[in-house]
C-alpha positions in Angstrom: -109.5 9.3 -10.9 -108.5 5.8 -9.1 -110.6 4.7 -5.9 -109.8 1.4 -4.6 -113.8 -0.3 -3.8 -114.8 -0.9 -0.7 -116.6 -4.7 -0.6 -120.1 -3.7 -1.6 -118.9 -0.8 -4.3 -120.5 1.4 -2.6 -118.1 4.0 -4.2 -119.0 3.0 -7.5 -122.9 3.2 -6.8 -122.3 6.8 -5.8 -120.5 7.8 -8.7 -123.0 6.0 -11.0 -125.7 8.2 -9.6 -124.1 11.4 -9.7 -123.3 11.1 -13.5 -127.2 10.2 -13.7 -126.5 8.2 -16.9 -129.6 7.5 -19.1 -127.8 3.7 -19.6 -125.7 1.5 -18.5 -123.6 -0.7 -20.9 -121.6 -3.4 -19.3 -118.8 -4.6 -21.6 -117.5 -8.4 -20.4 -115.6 -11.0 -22.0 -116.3 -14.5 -21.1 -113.9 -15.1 -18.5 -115.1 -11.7 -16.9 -118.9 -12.6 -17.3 -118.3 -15.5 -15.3 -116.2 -14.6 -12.7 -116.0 -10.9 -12.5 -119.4 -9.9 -13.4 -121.7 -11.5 -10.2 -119.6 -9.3 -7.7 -120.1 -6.1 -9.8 -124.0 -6.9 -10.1 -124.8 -8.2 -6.9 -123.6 -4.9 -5.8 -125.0 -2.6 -8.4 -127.4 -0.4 -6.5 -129.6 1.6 -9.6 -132.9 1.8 -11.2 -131.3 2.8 -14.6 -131.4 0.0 -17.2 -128.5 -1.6 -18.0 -127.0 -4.0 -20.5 -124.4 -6.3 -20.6 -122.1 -6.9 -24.0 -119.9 -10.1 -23.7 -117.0 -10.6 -26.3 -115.1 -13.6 -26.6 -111.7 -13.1 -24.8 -108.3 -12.7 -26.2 -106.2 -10.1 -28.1 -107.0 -11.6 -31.4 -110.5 -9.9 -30.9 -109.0 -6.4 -30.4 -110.0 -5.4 -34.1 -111.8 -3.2 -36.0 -114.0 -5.6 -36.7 -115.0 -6.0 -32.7 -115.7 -2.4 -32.5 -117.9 -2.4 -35.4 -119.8 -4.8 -33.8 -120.1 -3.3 -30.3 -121.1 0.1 -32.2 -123.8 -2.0 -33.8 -125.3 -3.0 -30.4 -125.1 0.4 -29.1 -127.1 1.4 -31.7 -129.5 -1.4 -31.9 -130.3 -0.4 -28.0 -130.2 3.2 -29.0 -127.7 4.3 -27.0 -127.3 8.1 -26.8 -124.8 10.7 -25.8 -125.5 10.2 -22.3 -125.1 6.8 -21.9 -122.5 5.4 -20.2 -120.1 2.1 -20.3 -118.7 0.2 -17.4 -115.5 -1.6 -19.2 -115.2 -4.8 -16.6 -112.1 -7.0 -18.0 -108.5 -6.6 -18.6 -106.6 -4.6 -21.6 -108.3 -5.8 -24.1 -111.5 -4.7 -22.4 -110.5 -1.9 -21.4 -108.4 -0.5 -24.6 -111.5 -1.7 -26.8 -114.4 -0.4 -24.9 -112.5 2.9 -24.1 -112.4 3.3 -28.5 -115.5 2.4 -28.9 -116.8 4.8 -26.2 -114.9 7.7 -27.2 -115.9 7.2 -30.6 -119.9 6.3 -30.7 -121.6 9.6 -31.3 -118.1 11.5 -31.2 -118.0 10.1 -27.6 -120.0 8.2 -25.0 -118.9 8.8 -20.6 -117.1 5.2 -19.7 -115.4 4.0 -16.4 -112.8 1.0 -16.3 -113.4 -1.5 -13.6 -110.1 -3.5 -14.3 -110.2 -7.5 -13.2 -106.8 -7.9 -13.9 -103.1 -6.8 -12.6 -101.9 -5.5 -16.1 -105.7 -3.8 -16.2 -105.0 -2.3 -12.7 -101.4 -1.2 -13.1 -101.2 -0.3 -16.9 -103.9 -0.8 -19.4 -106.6 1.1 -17.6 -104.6 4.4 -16.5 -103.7 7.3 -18.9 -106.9 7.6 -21.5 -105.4 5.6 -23.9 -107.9 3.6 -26.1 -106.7 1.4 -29.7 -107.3 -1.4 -31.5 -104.8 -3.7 -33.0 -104.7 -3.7 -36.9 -103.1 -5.9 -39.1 -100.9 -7.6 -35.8 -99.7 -4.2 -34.9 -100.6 -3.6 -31.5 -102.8 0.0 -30.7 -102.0 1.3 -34.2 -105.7 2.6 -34.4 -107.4 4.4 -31.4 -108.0 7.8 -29.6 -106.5 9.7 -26.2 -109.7 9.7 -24.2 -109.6 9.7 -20.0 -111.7 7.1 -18.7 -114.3 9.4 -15.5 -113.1 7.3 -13.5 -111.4 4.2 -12.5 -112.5 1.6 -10.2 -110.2 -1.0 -8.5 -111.2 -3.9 -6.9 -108.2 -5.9 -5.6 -110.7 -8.7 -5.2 -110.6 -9.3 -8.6 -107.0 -10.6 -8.6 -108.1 -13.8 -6.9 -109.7 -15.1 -9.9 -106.7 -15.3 -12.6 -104.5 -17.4 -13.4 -101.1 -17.1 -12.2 -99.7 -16.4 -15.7 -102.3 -13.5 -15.8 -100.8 -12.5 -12.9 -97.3 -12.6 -13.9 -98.1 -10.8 -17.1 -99.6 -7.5 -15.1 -96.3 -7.5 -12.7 -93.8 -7.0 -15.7 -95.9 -3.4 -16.1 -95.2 -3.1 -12.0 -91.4 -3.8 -12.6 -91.4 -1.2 -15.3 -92.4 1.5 -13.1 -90.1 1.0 -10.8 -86.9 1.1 -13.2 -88.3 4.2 -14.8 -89.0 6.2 -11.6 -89.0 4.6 -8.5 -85.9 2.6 -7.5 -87.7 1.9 -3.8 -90.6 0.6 -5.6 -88.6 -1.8 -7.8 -86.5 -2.9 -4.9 -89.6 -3.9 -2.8 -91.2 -5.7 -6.0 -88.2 -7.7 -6.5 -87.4 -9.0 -3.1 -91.2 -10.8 -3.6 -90.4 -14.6 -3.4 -93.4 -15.5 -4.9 -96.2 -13.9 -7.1 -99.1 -14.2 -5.4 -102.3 -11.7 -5.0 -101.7 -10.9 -1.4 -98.2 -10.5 -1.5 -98.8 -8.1 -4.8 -101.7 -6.9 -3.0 -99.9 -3.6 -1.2 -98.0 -2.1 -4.0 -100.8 -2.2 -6.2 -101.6 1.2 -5.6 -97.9 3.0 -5.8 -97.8 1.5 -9.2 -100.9 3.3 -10.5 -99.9 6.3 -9.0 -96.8 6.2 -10.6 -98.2 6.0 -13.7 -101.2 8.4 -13.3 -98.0 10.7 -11.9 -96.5 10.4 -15.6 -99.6 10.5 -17.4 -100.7 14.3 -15.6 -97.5 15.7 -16.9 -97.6 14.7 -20.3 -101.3 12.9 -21.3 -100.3 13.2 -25.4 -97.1 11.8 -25.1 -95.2 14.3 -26.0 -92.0 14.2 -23.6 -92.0 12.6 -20.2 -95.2 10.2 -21.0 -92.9 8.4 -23.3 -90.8 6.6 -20.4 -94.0 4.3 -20.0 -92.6 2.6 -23.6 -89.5 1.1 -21.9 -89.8 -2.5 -22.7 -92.0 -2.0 -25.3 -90.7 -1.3 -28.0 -89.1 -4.4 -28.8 -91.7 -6.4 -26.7 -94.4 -5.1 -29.0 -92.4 -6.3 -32.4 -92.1 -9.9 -31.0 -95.7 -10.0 -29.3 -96.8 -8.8 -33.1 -94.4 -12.0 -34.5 -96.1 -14.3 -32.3 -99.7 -12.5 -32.9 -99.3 -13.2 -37.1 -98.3 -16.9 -36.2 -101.5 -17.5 -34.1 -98.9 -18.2 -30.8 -99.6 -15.3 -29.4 -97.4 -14.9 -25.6 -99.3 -12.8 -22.6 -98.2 -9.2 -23.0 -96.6 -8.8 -20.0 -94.3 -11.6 -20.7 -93.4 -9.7 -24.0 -92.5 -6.9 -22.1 -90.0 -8.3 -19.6 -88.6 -9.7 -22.8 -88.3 -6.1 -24.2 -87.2 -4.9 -20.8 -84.4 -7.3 -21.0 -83.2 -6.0 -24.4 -83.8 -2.6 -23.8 -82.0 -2.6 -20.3 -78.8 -4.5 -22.4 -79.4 -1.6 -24.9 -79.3 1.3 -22.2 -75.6 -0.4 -21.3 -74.8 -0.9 -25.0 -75.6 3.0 -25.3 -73.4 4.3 -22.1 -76.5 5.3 -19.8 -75.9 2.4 -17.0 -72.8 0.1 -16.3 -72.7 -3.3 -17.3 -72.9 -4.4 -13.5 -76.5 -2.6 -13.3 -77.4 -4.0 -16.7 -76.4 -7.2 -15.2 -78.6 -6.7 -11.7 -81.9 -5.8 -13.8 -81.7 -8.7 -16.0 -81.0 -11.3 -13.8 -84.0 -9.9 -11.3 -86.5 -9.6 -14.1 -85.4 -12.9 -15.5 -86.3 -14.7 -11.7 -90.1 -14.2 -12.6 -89.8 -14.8 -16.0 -89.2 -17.9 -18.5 -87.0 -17.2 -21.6 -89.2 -17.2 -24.9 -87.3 -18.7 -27.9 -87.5 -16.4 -30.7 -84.4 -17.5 -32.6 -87.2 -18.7 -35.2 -87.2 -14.8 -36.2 -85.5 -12.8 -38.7 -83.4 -9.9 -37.4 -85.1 -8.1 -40.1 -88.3 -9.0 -39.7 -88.1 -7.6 -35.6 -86.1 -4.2 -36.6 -88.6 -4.1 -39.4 -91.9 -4.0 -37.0 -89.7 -2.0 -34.9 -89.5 0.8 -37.5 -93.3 0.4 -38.1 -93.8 1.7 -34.5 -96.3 4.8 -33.9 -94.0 6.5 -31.5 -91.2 6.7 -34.0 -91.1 9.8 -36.4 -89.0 10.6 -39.8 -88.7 6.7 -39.8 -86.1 6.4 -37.0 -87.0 3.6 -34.2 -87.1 6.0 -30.6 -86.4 4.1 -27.3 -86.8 5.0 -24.0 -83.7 3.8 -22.1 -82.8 4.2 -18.5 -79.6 5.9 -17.2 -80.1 4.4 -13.4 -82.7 2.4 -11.4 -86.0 4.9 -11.3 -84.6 7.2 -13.9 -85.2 6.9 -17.6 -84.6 8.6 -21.0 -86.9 9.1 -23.8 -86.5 9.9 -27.6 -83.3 7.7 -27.7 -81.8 6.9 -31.2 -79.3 4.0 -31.6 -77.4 2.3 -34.0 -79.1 -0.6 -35.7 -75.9 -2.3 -34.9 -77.0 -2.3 -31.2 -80.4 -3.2 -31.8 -79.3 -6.4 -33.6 -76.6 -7.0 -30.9 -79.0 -6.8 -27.9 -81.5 -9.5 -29.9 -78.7 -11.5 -29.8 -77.5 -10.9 -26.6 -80.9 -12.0 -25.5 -80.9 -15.4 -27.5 -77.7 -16.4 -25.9 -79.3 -16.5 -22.9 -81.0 -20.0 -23.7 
């Protein structure tokens, strides 16, 4: 499922032709077009004909009005059941151009080849696909596993270091849900770069592909993957509807930092560990004002969430370092002192 590219893709060109594909769609934003895409196709080794879509980049384009577009295209090419798209980009990419695959003719074959560290280490892995819809976040899309996934560490020389920063919140995550080892090697990193992320790139993703073969509809175990994000979700929606949107990973460590103050709040980890996660997650990460939001207005998205069911807001909490708990309810009372707890730390 996840095969780390050798320089020339020569694993890719393989797999290409053994699916024998009757096209090729190439979806790109325009950050991947330009520095992404020349690697993939001055390696691309086929005779099948092949098409490249280019999007405009950001979340904001993560709508249903996107995907109608790209299922125009499609058709205008005449695209058929045996076509197959290459998704070359980051989340949005790859959450977009998975729903629009799995949903063209009741479901097109796609690959990810993520170009970014939240791609690599999150987004791509686990077949999920959505589109955002009125600011919330995935509220529309479809569990469809991707043939295959191709990573190209390369790739991670060409962001930004806030790009970078944003895909190793996702990293941290995996640690505090089920690897302590992991999470102690990612936080004694003294600074973010690619080749110092470089070597745990791939215990991340098999951490999550790990969780994601036990429970691929989210049913039990799956649901771990949401620490963080449940209240990093509300507040990256806030920001979203105020056009200030914040890069998703930083939205997470945010969450993580609530939700690890909520796990103490709810009697799964002592206030010393609480203590320990927060200050290492806060060394990578800058606080995010969000004092200009109602209380309400975050429990309210919150409770809006598509994991929750019979209208109660479900965390997934952790009860040590690697070890976490899903299906948690808690008092509002917590909820609203954890957002708190958060803004105090100005």
């Amino acid at each position: 499922m996840i095969t780390v590219l050798d320089q020339n893709f020569s694993q890719l060109n393989i797999f290409i032709e053994g699916l024998k594909p009757s096209q090729l769609f190439i979806l790109v934003d325009e950050h991947t077009h330009e520095y992404c895409l020349p690697a993939l196709l001055g390696n691309l080794e086929t005779e099948i004909p092949f098409e490249i879509i280019e999007i405009e980049a950001g979340e904001e384009l993560k709508t249903i009005e996107t995907a109608t577009q790209l299922w125009e295209i499609l058709s205008e090419f005449k695209a058929d059941r045996k076509s197959l798209m290459i998704n070359l980009g980051g989340g949005v990419i790859t959450d977009l151009g998975g729903f629009v695959a799995s949903t063209y003719k009741r479901g097109i074959k796609f690959i990810n080849l993520p170009t970014t560290l939240l791609g690599m280490c999150d987004a791509s892995i686990g077949g999920k696909t959505g589109i955002d819809h009125q600011f919330l976040k995935n509220v529309i899309g479809t569990f469809a596993e991707p043939e295959q996934i191709f990573v190209y560490p390369d790739f991670l020389l060409t962001l930004p270091f806030e790009e970078l920063r944003s895909g190793f919140a996702e990293m941290l995550k995996h640690g505090l849900i089920a690897d302590g080892k992991h999470w102690s090697d990612l936080i004694s990193i003294e600074h973010l770069t690619p080749e110092d992320i470089f070597q745990f790139i791939e215990t991340s993703m098999k951490i999550k592909q790990k969780v994601v073969e036990m429970d691929f509809r989210e049913q039990n175990i799956r649901k771990t993957l949401n620490f963080g994000h449940t209240i990093g979700h509300a507040l990256e929606s806030l920001f979203l509807q105020r056009n200030q949107q914040i890069p998703h990973g930083e939205a997470v460590a945010l969450g993580m930092i609530c939700e690890t103050r909520l796990s103490f709040l709810e009697n799964l980890i002592s206030e010393e560990t609480s203590n320990e996660i927060i200050r290492n997650i806060r060394k990578f990460y800058p606080y995010i004002p969000i004092y200009s939001f109602a209380t309400a207005d975050i429990i309210g998205l919150m409770k809006n969430d598509k994991k929750n069911t019979d209208g109660n807001i479900s965390f997934s909490l952790i009860n040590k370092i690697g070890s976490c708990k899903f299906d948690c309810s808690v008092p509002e009372q917590n909820i609203v002192s954890t957002l708190d707890f958060y803004q105090n730390l100005a």
